[in-house]
C-alpha positions as CSV (number, residue, x, y, z in Angstrom):
1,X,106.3,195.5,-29.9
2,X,103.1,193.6,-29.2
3,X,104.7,190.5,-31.2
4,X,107.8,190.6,-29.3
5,X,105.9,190.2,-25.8
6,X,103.8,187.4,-27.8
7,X,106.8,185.9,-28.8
8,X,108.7,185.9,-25.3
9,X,105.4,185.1,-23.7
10,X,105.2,182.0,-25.4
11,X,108.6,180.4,-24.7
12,X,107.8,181.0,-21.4
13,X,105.0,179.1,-21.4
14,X,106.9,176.3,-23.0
15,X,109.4,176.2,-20.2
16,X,106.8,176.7,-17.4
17,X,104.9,173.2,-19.6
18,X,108.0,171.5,-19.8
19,X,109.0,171.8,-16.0
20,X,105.5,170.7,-15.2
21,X,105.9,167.5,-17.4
22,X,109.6,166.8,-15.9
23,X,108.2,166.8,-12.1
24,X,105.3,164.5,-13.4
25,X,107.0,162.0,-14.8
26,X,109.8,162.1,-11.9
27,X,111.0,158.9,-10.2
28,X,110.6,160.8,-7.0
29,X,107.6,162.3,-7.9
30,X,103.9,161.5,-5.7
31,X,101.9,162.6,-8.7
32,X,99.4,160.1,-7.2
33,X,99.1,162.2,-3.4
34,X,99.6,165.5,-5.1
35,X,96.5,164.7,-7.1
36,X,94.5,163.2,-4.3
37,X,95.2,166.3,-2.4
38,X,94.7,168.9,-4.4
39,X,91.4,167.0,-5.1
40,X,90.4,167.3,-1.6
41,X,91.3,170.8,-1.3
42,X,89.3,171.4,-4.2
43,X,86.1,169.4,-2.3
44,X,86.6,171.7,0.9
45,X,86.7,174.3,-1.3
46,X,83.7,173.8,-3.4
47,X,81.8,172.6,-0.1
48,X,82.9,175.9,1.5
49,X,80.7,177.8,-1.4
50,X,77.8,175.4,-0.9
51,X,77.2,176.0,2.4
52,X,75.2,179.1,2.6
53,X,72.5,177.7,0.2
54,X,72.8,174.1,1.1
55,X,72.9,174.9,4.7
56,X,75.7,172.4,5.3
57,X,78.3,173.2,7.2
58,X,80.9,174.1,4.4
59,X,85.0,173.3,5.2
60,X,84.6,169.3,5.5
61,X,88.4,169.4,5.5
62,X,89.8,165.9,5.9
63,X,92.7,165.9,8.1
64,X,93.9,162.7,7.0
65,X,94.4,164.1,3.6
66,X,97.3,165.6,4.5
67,X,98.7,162.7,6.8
68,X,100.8,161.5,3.5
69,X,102.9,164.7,3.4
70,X,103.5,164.6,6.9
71,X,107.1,162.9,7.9
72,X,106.7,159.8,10.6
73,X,108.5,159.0,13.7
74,X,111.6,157.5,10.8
75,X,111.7,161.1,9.5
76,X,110.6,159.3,6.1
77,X,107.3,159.8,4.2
Protein backbone atom coordinates (compact mmCIF):
# COMPACT_ATOMS: atom_id res chain seq x y z
CA UNK A 1 0.00 0.00 0.00
CA UNK A 2 2.74 2.43 1.01
CA UNK A 3 4.25 1.92 -2.68
CA UNK A 4 1.04 2.64 -4.26
CA UNK A 5 0.67 6.20 -2.51
CA UNK A 6 4.60 6.58 -3.55
CA UNK A 7 3.76 5.69 -6.80
CA UNK A 8 0.61 8.08 -7.38
CA UNK A 9 2.40 10.69 -5.38
CA UNK A 10 4.97 10.90 -7.82
CA UNK A 11 3.08 11.35 -11.00
CA UNK A 12 1.55 13.93 -9.33
CA UNK A 13 4.48 15.71 -8.78
CA UNK A 14 5.36 15.32 -12.36
CA UNK A 15 2.19 16.97 -13.56
CA UNK A 16 2.29 19.76 -10.83
CA UNK A 17 6.45 20.20 -12.52
CA UNK A 18 5.26 20.04 -15.80
CA UNK A 19 2.39 22.77 -15.38
CA UNK A 20 4.94 24.94 -13.66
CA UNK A 21 7.37 24.63 -16.70
CA UNK A 22 4.35 25.25 -19.31
CA UNK A 23 3.37 28.70 -17.65
CA UNK A 24 7.19 29.65 -17.54
CA UNK A 25 7.96 29.28 -20.73
CA UNK A 26 4.48 30.88 -21.95
CA UNK A 27 4.24 33.54 -24.60
CA UNK A 28 1.92 35.35 -22.32
CA UNK A 29 3.77 34.65 -19.43
CA UNK A 30 5.46 37.77 -17.02
CA UNK A 31 7.98 35.39 -15.56
CA UNK A 32 10.11 38.50 -15.25
CA UNK A 33 7.32 40.64 -12.79
CA UNK A 34 6.24 37.37 -11.22
CA UNK A 35 9.78 37.01 -10.09
CA UNK A 36 10.50 40.56 -9.20
CA UNK A 37 7.38 40.39 -7.05
CA UNK A 38 7.59 37.55 -5.36
CA UNK A 39 11.10 38.82 -4.60
CA UNK A 40 9.86 41.82 -2.97
CA UNK A 41 7.38 40.00 -1.02
CA UNK A 42 9.97 37.87 0.06
CA UNK A 43 12.09 41.31 1.26
CA UNK A 44 8.98 42.64 3.29
CA UNK A 45 8.86 39.47 4.55
CA UNK A 46 12.25 38.78 5.72
CA UNK A 47 12.38 42.57 6.91
CA UNK A 48 9.19 41.98 8.85
CA UNK A 49 11.29 39.15 10.98
CA UNK A 50 14.21 41.58 11.46
CA UNK A 51 12.62 44.14 12.96
CA UNK A 52 12.29 43.28 16.58
CA UNK A 53 16.15 42.71 16.79
CA UNK A 54 17.22 45.23 14.23
CA UNK A 55 14.86 47.71 15.55
CA UNK A 56 13.82 48.78 12.10
CA UNK A 57 10.61 49.23 11.33
CA UNK A 58 9.91 45.74 9.57
CA UNK A 59 7.02 45.77 6.45
CA UNK A 60 9.13 48.15 3.91
CA UNK A 61 6.40 47.00 1.45
CA UNK A 62 6.89 48.80 -1.86
CA UNK A 63 3.81 49.81 -3.40
CA UNK A 64 5.11 50.22 -6.69
CA UNK A 65 5.90 46.60 -6.77
CA UNK A 66 2.61 45.84 -7.43
CA UNK A 67 1.93 48.77 -9.92
CA UNK A 68 2.75 46.17 -12.92
CA UNK A 69 -0.15 43.88 -12.05
CA UNK A 70 -2.37 46.66 -11.76
CA UNK A 71 -4.59 47.33 -15.21
CA UNK A 72 -4.22 51.24 -16.45
CA UNK A 73 -6.73 53.70 -17.60
CA UNK A 74 -6.61 51.27 -21.34
CA UNK A 75 -7.71 48.35 -19.12
CA UNK A 76 -4.29 46.77 -20.45
CA UNK A 77 -1.27 45.86 -18.28
Amino acid sequence: MNQITEQVSAILMAVVGVAILAVLVSRNAQTGSVLQAGGQAFSSILGAAEAPVTGGGGFGLNTNAFNSFMPNSSGSL
